[in-house]
LUMMARPA-397082 format. One line per 8 residues: their letters; for each residue y negated, z negated, x of C-alpha. Coordinates in steps of 0.05 Angstrom, whole numbers. Each point is the difference from the previous one (the first is absolute). Layout:
<sites>
a> Y/Z/X; ...
</sites>
This chain:
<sites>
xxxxxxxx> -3711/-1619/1044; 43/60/2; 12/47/55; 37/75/5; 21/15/47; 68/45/33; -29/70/-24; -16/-43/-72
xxxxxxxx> 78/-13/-11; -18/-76/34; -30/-58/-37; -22/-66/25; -26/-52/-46; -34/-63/28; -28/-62/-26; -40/-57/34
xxxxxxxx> 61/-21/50; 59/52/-16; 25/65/-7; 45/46/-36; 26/67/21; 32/62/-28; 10/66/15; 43/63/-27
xxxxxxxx> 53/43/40; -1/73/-3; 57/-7/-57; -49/-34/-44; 42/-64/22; -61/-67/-14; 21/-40/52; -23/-72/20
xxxxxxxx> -31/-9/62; -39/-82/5; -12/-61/-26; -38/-49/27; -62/-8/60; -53/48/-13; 17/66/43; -37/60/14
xxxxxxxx> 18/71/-25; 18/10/65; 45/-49/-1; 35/29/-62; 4/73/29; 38/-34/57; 55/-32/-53; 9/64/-32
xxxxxxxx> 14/39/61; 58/-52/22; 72/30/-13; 24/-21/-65; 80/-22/-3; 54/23/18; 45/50/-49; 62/-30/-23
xxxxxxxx> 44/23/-55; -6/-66/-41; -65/-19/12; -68/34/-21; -59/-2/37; -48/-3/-46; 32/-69/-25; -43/-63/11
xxxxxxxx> -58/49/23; -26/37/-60; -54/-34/-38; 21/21/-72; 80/19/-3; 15/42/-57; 75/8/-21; 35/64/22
xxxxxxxx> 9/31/72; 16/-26/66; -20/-81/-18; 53/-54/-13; -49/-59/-10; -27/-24/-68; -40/49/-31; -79/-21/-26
xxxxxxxx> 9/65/-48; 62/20/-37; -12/58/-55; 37/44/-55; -14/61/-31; 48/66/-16; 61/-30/34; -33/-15/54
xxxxxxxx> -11/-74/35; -42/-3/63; -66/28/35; -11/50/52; -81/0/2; -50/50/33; -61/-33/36; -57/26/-49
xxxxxxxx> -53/-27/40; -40/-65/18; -67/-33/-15; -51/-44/26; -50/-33/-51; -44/-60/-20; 9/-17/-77; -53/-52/19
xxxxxxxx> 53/-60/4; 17/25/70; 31/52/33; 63/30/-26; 50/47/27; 39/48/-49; 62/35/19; 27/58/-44
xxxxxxxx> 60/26/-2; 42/53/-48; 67/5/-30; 1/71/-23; 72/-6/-36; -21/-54/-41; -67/14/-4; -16/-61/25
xxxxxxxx> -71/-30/31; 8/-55/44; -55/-34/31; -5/-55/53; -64/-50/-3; -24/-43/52; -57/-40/-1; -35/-49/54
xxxxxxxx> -67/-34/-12; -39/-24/55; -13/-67/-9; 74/-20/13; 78/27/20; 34/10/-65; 29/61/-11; 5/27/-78
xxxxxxxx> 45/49/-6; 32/38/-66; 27/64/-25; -23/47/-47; 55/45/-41; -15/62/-42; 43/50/-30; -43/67/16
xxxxxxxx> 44/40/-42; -14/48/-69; 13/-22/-71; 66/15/-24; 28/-24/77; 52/-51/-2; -29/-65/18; 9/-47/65
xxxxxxxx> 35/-69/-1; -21/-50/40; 57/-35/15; -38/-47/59; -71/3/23; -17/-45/55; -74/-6/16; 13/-12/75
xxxxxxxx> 49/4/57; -17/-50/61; 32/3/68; -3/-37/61; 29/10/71; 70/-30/26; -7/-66/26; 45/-48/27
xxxxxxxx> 3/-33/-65; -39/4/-67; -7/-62/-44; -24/4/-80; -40/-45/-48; 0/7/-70; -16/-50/-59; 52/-16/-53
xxxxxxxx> 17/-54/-51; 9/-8/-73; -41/-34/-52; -36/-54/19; 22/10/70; -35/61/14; -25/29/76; 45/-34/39
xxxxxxxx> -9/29/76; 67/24/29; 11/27/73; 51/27/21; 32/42/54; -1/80/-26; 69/17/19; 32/72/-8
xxxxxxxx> -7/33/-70; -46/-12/-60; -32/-52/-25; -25/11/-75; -40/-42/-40; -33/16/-65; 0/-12/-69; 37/33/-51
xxxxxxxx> -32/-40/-61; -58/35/-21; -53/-36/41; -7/-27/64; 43/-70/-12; 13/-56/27; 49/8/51; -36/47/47
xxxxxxxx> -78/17/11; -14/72/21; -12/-18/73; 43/3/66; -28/-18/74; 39/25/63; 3/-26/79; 36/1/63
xxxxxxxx> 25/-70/-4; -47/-25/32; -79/-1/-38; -26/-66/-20; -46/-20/-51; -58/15/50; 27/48/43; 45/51/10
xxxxxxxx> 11/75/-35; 11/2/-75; -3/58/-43; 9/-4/-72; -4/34/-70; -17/-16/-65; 13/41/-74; -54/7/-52
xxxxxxxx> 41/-1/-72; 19/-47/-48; 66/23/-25; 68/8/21; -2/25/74; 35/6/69; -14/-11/74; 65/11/45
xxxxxxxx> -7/-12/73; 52/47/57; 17/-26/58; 25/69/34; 51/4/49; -41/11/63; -46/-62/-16; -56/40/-41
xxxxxxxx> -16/-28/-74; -21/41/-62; -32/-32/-61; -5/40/-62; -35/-38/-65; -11/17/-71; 2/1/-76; 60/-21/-32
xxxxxxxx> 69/-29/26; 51/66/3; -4/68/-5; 31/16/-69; -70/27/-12; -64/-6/-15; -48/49/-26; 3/74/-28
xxxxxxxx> -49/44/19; -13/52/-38; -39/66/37; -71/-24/14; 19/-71/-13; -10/-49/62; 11/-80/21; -40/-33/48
xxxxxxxx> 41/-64/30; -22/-67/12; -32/-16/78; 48/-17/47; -46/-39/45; 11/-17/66; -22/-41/60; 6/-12/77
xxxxxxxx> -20/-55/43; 10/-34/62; -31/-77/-29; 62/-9/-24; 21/-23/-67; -68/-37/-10; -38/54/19; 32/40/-49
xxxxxxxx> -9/-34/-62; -78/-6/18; -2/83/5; 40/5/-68; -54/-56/-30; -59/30/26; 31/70/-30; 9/-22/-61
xxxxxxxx> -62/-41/-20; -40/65/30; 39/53/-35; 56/-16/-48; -26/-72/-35; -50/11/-63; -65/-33/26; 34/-37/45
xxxxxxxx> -70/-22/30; -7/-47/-57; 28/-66/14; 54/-18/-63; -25/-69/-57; 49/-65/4; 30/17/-68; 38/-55/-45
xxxxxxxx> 67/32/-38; 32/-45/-58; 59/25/-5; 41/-59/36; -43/-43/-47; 2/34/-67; 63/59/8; 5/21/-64
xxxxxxxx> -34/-56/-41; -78/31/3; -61/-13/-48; -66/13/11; -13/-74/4; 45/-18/39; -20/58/52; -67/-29/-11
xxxxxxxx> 14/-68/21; 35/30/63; -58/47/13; -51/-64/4; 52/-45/57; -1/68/37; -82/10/-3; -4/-73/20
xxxxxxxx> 46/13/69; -42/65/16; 44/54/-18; -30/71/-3; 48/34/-54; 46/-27/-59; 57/41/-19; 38/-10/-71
xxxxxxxx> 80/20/16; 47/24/-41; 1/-27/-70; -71/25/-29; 25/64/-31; 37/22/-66; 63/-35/-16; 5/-28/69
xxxxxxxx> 28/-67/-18; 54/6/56; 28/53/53; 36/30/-66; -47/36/-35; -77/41/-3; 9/30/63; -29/69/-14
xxxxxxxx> -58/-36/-49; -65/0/35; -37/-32/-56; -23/-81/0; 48/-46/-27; -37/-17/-76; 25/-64/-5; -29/-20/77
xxxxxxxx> -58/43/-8; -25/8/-65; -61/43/22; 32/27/70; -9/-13/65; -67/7/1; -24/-73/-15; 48/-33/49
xxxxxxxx> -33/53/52; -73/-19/-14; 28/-75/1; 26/15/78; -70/44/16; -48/-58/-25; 43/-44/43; -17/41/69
xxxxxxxx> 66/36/-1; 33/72/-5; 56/7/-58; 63/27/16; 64/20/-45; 78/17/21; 29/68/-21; 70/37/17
xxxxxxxx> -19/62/-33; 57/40/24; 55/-45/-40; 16/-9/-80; 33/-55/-31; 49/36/-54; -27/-53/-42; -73/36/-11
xxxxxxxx> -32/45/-34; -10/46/52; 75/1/7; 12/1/-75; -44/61/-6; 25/50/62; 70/-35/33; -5/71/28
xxxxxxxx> -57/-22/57; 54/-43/37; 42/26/56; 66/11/-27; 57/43/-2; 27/31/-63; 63/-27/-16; 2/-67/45
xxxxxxxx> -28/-67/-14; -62/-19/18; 1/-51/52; -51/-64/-13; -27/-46/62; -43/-59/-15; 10/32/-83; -41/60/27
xxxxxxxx> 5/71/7; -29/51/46; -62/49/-35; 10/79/33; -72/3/23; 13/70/26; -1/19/-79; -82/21/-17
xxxxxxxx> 3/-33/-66; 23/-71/40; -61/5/38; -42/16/-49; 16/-57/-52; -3/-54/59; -69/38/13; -27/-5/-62
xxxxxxxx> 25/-78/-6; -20/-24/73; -76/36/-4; -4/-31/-80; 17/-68/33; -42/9/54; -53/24/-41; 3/-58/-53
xxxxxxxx> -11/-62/47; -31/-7/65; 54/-5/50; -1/8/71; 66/-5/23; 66/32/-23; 64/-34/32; 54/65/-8
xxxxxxxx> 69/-25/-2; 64/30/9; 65/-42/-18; 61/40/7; 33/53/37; 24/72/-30; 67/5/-24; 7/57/-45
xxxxxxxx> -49/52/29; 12/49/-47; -48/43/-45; 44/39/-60; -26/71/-14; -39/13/64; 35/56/42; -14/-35/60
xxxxxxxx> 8/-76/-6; 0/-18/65; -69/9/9; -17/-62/-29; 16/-38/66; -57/29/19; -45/9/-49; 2/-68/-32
xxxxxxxx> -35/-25/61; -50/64/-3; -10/-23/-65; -14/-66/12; -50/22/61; -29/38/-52; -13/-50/-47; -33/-48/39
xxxxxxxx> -52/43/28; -12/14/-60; -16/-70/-22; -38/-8/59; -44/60/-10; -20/-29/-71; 5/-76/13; -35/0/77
xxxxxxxx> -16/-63/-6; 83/-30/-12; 41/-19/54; 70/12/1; 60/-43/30; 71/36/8; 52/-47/-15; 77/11/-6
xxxxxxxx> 29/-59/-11; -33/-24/60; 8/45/58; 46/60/-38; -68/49/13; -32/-4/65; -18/64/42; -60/38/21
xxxxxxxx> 20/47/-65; -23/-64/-48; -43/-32/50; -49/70/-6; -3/-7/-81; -13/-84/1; -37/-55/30; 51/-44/10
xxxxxxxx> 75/-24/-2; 48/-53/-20; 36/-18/57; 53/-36/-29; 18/-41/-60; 28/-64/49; -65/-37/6; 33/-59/35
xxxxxxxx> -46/2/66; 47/-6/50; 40/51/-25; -61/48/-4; -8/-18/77; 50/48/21; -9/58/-56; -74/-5/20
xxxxxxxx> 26/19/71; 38/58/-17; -51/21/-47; -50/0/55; 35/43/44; -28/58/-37; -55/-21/-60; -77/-40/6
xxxxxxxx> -9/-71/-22; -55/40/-52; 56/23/-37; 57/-59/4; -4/-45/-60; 17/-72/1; 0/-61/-47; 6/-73/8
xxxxxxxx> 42/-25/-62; 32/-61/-6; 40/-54/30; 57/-11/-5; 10/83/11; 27/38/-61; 34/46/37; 74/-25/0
xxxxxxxx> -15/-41/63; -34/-59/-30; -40/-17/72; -47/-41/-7; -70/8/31; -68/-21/15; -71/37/-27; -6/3/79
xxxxxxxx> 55/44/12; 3/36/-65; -78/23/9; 9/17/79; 57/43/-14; -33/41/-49; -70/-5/27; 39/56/50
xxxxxxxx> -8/59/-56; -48/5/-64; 0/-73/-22; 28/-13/-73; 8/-56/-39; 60/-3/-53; 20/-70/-18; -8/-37/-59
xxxxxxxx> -71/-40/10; 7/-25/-61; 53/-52/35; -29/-12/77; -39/-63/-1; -77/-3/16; 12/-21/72; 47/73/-2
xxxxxxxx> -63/36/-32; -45/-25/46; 35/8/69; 15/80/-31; -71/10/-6; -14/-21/73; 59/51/16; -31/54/-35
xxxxxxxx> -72/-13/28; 34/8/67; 39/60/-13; -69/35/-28; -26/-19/71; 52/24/39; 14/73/-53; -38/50/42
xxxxxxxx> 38/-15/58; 70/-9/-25; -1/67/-50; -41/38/46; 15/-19/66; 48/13/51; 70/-30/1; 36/-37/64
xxxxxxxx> 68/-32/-16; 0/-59/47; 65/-29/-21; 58/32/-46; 22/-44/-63; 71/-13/37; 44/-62/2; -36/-67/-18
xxxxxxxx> -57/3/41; -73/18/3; -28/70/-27; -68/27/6; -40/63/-10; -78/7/20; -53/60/-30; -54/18/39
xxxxxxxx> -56/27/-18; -62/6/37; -27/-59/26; 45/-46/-39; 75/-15/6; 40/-34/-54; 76/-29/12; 46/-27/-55
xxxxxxxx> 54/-44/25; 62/-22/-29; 54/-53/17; 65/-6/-36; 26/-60/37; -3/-41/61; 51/-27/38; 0/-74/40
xxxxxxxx> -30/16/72; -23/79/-14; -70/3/8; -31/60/-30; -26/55/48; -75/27/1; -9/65/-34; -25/53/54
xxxxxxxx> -50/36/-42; -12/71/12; -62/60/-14; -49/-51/31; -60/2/57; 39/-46/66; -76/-5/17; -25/-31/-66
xxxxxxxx> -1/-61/-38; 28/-16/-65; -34/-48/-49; 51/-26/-61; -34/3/-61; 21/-62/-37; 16/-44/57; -64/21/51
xxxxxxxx> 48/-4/56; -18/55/52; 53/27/31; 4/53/75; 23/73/-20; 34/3/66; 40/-75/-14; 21/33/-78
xxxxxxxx> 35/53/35; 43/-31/53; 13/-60/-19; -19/7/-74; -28/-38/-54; 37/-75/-22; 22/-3/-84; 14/-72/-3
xxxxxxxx> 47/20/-44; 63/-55/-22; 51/-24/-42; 26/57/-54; -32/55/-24; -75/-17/24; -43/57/11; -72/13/27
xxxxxxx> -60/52/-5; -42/4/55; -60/47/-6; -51/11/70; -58/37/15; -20/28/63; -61/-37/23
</sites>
């Protein structure tokens, strides 16, 4: 809902629980007015009339207040929009008037405003839908100007500024890592100054997802205020958080990591940025990843209503050393256990005989498939299955014929070396005639052999971003992700029946950008389950089970760390996300085989409520104790438990479950045991848990 109100210079948005308010001075200055409860118009008349700051000569008052700082005039803080044209950095914008509508995905609220030196359209977007508290919010830019007028640079367009009040202290969570150690939760104090954090490789990466969470010290996982923001884009971007000097914070977000620039709009050339979405609540931190889950799996996730198959990947089994009967052999272990979708890695493809060449070579290996994938796929089908393949379409090997043919196509810069990772280079898929070769190879490929999933990988970073002979080569920041937006609704428009997985050497691309173009992601190349414990945590904080991938491989771990591990503990952890198989079958023994299958039929049984239901963290993955999350869903509850060790005399405590009817009873569905809503609550349900690294699934109805 969205009310006017002020003499229509006032807005107030408002969700199911919250609020957001704005309104614009007499100067044209868009100030912020609330955050949070739901408040009347009223209410945000009254905040508008109270006196605004004090003038001093080195401070401005519009700092920490306005909801989209531009550069130029009286502000000191960092700008959401810098720009260039003539000479001339900086905005000074006319309020060109403001609209109400209902594109029929909800409500939406556009502010206009003009730049008459530069010529210069900028628009502000809000949007809140009804059925929750997020608040989408981006920025439209257009130069308005005549042909033959000199054109704007972008040097840094933010989708969104977010502030919040002064407060006795502020606190900040954000996930970081590195590969295989990706969404690691930090919080920490804010303290005076900025905080960045970003990614100035290209794509999201592994050291820090597009998210940030901020609170007075004090909010818990179940209680306590907590607003927080999330970006929408896959490439190199930038959230830094302000900690002002009289207490207030400003958050600005968007595409790419500086502002040496970005884009060059010519006159009646525009950019749209990526949502900057954001949410308050006062359910503290668990509370807030439900509303984000709920958001995405109603608006963002590509049928999201459909629960994900228990897929089977070879690639630990096989790497590089596939054949179609080999695949075949694996395909039959994995029918056997129940698995819903088998997926043939990397290795099936032109000269792919190891990481150092036919990247770029979308065409069957001969030699492994002598009539193409197309009898290995009908193989997998008439075995109850989906077929899947791996792709990183967006990288070359230079030992291809892709490469052979236009060494142009890479990012480069003339004159310097060309810098290799993993013996690959990057394809500029901001150049039309990249996209439309990987077009015309993907749809003949997807055309040529029923397959229903696409896993889209993404091995390296950007290092030499540069594109000879265009006058503007900075673009390609951007528009290599455009591109690669492009291209995969594309596929999706002619293939509706594939799903898509984005994958970046695990975790490298994860955002609501990607997540709105695929089904699914690959959380993180470190399968060992305990690890994935804690980068399931931080991965939670933001994203739906529906969407987290997660494989049992095998024991001991491949990973580096060599832990070994039970088919308990390796199928609990990843029974927390889309379930995935990816060890070689070929070597567990038939007591292994069986006791999977048991673990898959359970996981089937337990699916709708752990991808679709809501999420309660009862216990964080920290030190060496017991961890535990629970879904709810309806009249059933499910709860994975974990224990990574026991010490001599510490008995384990019950789990306080959470979502669930005091009143009721609870009936456990593979033990019978009936069990008092009220008693699940306080004093919570017993694991029985021991020893090292046991773990549990518990799964009740509501009688």
């Amino acid at each position: 809902m969205i009310e006017t109100g002020g003499s229509g210079r006032l807005w107030v948005l408002s969700g199911r629980r919250s609020s957001y308010a704005l309104h614009l001075t007499d100067r044209d200055e868009l100030l912020h007015l609330h955050w949070g409860p739901r408040i009347a118009v009223e209410d945000a008349e009254a905040l508008a009339a109270e006196p605004g700051p004090p003038d001093w000569p080195f401070e401005s008052p519009l700092d920490g207040r306005e909801e989209y700082p531009v550069e130029g005039g009286p502000r000191f803080v960092r700008p959401a929009l810098s720009v260039h044209a003539g000479g001339v950095r900086g905005t000074e914008w006319r309020f060109g008037g403001g609209t109400v509508l209902d594109p029929g995905t909800g409500e939406e609220l556009r502010l206009r405003f003009h730049d008459p030196l530069h010529h210069l359209d900028i628009t502000l977007h809000y949007r809140m839908r009804d059925d929750g508290d997020v608040i989408e919010r981006w920025t439209a830019l257009a130069h308005t100007g005549t042909a033959g007028q000199e054109p704007v640079e972008l040097l840094r367009a933010d989708s969104a500024a977010w502030s919040l009040p002064a407060r006795d202290r502020w606190r900040l969570s954000h996930l970081h890592g590195r590969w295989a150690a990706e969404s690691r939760l930090a919080r920490t104090e804010l303290t005076p100054g900025e905080k960045v954090i970003g990614s100035r490789r290209g794509h999201t990466s592994h050291h820090h997802l597009p998210w940030i969470a901020l609170d007075g010290g004090a909010a818990t996982e179940e209680s306590g205020e907590v607003h927080s923001c999330a970006l929408a884009w896959s490439g190199a971007w930038r959230i830094a958080v302000q900690l002002l000097s009289d207490g207030a914070v400003q958050a600005v977000g968007g595409v790419g990591h500086d502002d040496a620039g970005q884009l060059l709009l010519a006159p009646g050339e525009s950019f749209t940025t990526p949502v900057f979405a954001g949410l308050w609540t006062d359910g503290g931190f668990g509370a807030a990843s439900r509303a984000w889950h709920a958001w995405q799996l109603a608006h963002v996730v590509p049928g999201a209503d459909r629960s994900r198959p228990v897929l089977y990947n070879s690639w630990e089994a096989t790497e590089f050393e596939v054949s179609e009967e080999q695949q075949g052999s694996l395909a039959r272990l994995a029918a056997d256990m129940g698995v819903e979708l088998f997926v043939v890695d990397d290795g099936w493809f032109g000269s792919r005989t190891s990481d150092r060449a036919g990247l770029g070579d979308w065409t069957p290996n001969p030699d492994r498939f002598p009539y193409g994938l197309k009898p290995l796929a009908d193989q997998v089908h008439a075995l109850g299955m989906r077929f899947g393949i791996w792709v990183e379409p967006e990288m070359v090997n230079p030992d291809s014929d892709l490469y052979r043919a236009h060494p142009d196509w890479v990012q480069h810069h003339p004159g310097r070396g060309r810098t290799e990772f993993r013996n690959q280079l990057v394809l500029n898929l901001a150049r039309p005639e990249v996209r439309a070769y990987l077009w015309e190879r993907l749809d003949t490929l997807l055309s040529g052999a029923p397959i229903d999933y696409v896993k889209w990988d993404f091995n390296r970073s950007f290092a030499d971003p540069g594109w000879p002979g265009d006058p503007y080569p900075r673009r390609l920041w951007i528009d290599h992700v455009r591109g690669l937006y492009e291209l995969l609704e594309r596929l999706r428009a002619a293939h509706p029946g594939v799903a898509f997985e984005s994958c970046s050497g695990g975790g490298g691309r994860i955002d609501l950008g990607v997540l709105a173009h695929t089904d699914q992601v690959w959380t993180s190349d470190n399968t060992d389950p305990l690890d994935r414990l804690a980068i399931q945590h931080g991965f939670g904080q933001l994203h739906p089970a529906r969407v987290m991938a997660a494989w049992v491989t095998d024991s001991p771990n491949a990973m580096g760390n060599a832990r070994v591990s039970s088919l308990r503990f390796r199928f609990v952890s990843a029974m927390a996300g889309v379930l995935g198989v990816g060890g070689d079958l070929t070597r567990w023994s038939e007591a292994e085989l069986a006791e999977a299958r048991d673990w898959v039929a359970l996981y089937k049984r337990v699916r709708p409520v752990v991808q679709h239901g809501e999420l309660y963290r009862l216990r964080p993955p920290e030190g060496d104790g017991l961890s535990a999350v629970q879904y709810v869903r309806g009249e059933e509850t499910v709860v994975l438990a974990w224990l990574q060790s026991q010490h001599h005399g510490r008995a384990q405590p019950p789990l306080r479950l959470r979502g669930l009817d005091p009143a009721a009873t609870y009936r456990d569905l593979e033990t019978g045991e009936v069990h008092r809503g009220a008693v699940l609550a306080h004093r919570g349900l017993r694991t029985g848990l021991s020893g090292d690294l046991d773990a549990a699934v518990f799964h009740l109805r509501r009688n």
